[in-house]
N, C-alpha and C positions, 0 to 999 in steps of 0.2 A: 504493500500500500504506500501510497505517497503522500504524505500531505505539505503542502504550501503554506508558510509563513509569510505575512507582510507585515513589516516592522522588529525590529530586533533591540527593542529598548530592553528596562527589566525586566516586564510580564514576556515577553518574547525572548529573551535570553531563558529564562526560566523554562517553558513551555518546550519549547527548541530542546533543549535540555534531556527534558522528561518523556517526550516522545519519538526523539531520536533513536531511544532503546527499545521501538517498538516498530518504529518505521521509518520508509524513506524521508529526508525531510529536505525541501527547496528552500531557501530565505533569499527575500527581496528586501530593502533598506537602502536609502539613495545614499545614507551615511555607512554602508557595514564595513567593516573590521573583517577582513579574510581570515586571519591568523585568529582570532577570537572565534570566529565564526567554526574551523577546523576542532576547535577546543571542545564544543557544544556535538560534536559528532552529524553536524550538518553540513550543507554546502549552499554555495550562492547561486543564482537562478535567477534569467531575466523576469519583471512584471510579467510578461506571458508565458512562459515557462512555469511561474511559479501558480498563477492563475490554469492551466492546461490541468493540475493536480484534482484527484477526485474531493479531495478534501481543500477549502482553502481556509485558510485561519488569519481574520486581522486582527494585530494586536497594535494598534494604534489609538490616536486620543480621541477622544467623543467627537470634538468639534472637527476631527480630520474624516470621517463617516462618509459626510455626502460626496468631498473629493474622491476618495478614495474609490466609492461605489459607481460614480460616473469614471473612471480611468478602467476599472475589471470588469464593467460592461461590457467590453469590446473584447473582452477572449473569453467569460465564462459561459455555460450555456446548460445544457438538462443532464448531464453529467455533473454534476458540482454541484458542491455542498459548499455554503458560505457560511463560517461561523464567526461571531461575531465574541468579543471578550468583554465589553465595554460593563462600566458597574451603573450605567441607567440603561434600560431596555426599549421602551417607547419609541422614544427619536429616532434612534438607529435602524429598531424595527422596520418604522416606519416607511424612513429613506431605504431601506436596502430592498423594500417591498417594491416601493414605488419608482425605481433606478434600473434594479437588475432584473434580467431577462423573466417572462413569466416563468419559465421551464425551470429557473435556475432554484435548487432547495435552499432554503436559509434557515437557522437555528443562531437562536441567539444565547449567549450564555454568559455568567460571571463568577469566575473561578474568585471563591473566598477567602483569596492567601495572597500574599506573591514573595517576592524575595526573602523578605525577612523572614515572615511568618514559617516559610517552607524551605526554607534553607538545606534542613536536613532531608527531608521526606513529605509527601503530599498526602500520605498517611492521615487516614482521620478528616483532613481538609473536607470543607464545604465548597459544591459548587453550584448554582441555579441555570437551570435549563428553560430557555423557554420554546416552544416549541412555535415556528413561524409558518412556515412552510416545508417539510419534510416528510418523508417515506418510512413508516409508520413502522417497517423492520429496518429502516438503516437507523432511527431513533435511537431503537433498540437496542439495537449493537451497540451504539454509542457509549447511551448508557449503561450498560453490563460492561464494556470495557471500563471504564470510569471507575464501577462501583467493585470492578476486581482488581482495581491497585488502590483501594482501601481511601479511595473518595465519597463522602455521603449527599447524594444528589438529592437535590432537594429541585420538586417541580411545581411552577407558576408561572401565570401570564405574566408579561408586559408590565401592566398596571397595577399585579400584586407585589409586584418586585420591588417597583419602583417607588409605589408610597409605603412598604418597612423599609428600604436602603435609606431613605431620606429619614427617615427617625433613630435611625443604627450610622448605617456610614457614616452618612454625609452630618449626623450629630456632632458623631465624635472626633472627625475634623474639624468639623468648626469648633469643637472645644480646643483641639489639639494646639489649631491656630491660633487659638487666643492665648493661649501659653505658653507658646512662640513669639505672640508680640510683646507679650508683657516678660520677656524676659525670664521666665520662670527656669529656675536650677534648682539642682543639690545646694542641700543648707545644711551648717552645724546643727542649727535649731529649727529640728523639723518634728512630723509627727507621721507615723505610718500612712496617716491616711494620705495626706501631702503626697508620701513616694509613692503612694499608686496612685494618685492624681497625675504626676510625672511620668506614670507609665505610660499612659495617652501618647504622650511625646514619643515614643519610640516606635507607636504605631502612622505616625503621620512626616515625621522628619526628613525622611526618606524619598515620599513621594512630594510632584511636582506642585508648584502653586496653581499651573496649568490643570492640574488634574481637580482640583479643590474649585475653581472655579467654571472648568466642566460641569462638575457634576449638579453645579447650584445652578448654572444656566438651564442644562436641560431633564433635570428633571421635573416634571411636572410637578412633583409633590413636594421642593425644596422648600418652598416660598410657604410652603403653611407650617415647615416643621422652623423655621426662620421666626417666622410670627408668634408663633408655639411660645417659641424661646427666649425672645425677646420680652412679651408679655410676664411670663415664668419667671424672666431675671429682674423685672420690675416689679414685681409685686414682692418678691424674696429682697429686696434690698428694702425696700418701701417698710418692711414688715421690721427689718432690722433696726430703723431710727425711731420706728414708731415707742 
């Protein structure tokens, strides 16, 4: 089996990685690293070369979706499977629906880990499946392979994804961020609870500002967990001078 990778940033490094030892794997990236790329047990592969695979996999940023979808329009077709990694589902869905070939299968997904978290093993890891357009035994396969290298697939539309991601994710970056701006460290004089307040930080540090403000652009459901929190942090301060 072949599958094709577009993009080789961390979740694509990662990815590349992990199914190298299961399959053939092509990588496109306008920026890639050959000698890195050799490391990952893969190889490089034009845009259509990499698109021509039964399987193609982008692991690029939310807001890069629509470009991306109108560039692999032009080599994918009722052979291909386009899976998608992005951590909102809606928008992308959406676009890849309304872009790519009718024929062409789409599944969209968001592996619950990436570099840090899986460093060692993808063991145990969470991953959401959503089902877009797809052939109903190759799903299948999908997921039995997934769930026999000790991934727990967890299935939802689109829109169930997307408004718990925005009360989970995209929470706890915006907490994360906030204690990035405020400078928040290790202290002499601290208290347990503090250092797992700190631990947030080691979940967000890592990834891009680019991805943080993806994910609040399009998810549909940001803007009310935004509201949520802002109201929650006013009325908890409010409560404090009172």
């Amino acid at each position: 089996m072949k599958v094709g990778i577009i993009g080789f940033g961390r979740l694509g490094k990662l990815l590349t990685k992990n199914i190298s030892r299961d399959a053939t794997t092509l990588v496109f990236d306008t920026n890639l690293d050959l000698n890195k790329l050799e490391e990952f047990g893969s190889t490089a592969g034009s845009l259509k070369e990499v698109c021509e695979c039964p399987i193609l996999i982008l692991c690029i940023p939310i807001s890069a979706i629509e470009t991306a979808a109108l560039e692999i329009s032009k080599f994918v077709g009722k052979d291909t499977l386009v899976i998608d990694v992005c951590s909102v589902k809606v928008h992308p869905m959406e676009l890849l629906e309304k872009i790519l070939p009718a024929e062409t299968e789409i599944l969209g997904t968001h592996p619950m880990f990436g570099p840090d978290s899986a460093a060692k093993s993808l063991y145990g890891c969470k991953i959401v499946l959503c089902k877009q357009r797809v052939n109903e035994e190759k799903y299948q396969n999908i997921k039995g392979y997934l769930e026999s290298h000790g991934l727990k697939v967890i299935e939802a539309t689109a829109h169930e994804h997307d408004k718990q991601i925005a009360n989970s994710l995209i929470l706890t970056h915006t907490i994360g961020r906030t204690l990035m701006e405020m400078e928040s460290t290790d202290m002499d004089i601290d208290t347990k609870g503090y250092r797992r307040l700190l631990k947030i930080l080691e979940t967000v540090e890592n990834d891009s500002v680019q991805l943080f403000k993806d994910m609040n652009k399009y998810n549909p459901y940001a803007k009310d967990m935004r509201e949520s929190l802002m109201s929650s942090l006013t009325k908890t301060l409010e409560s404090a001078l009172e």
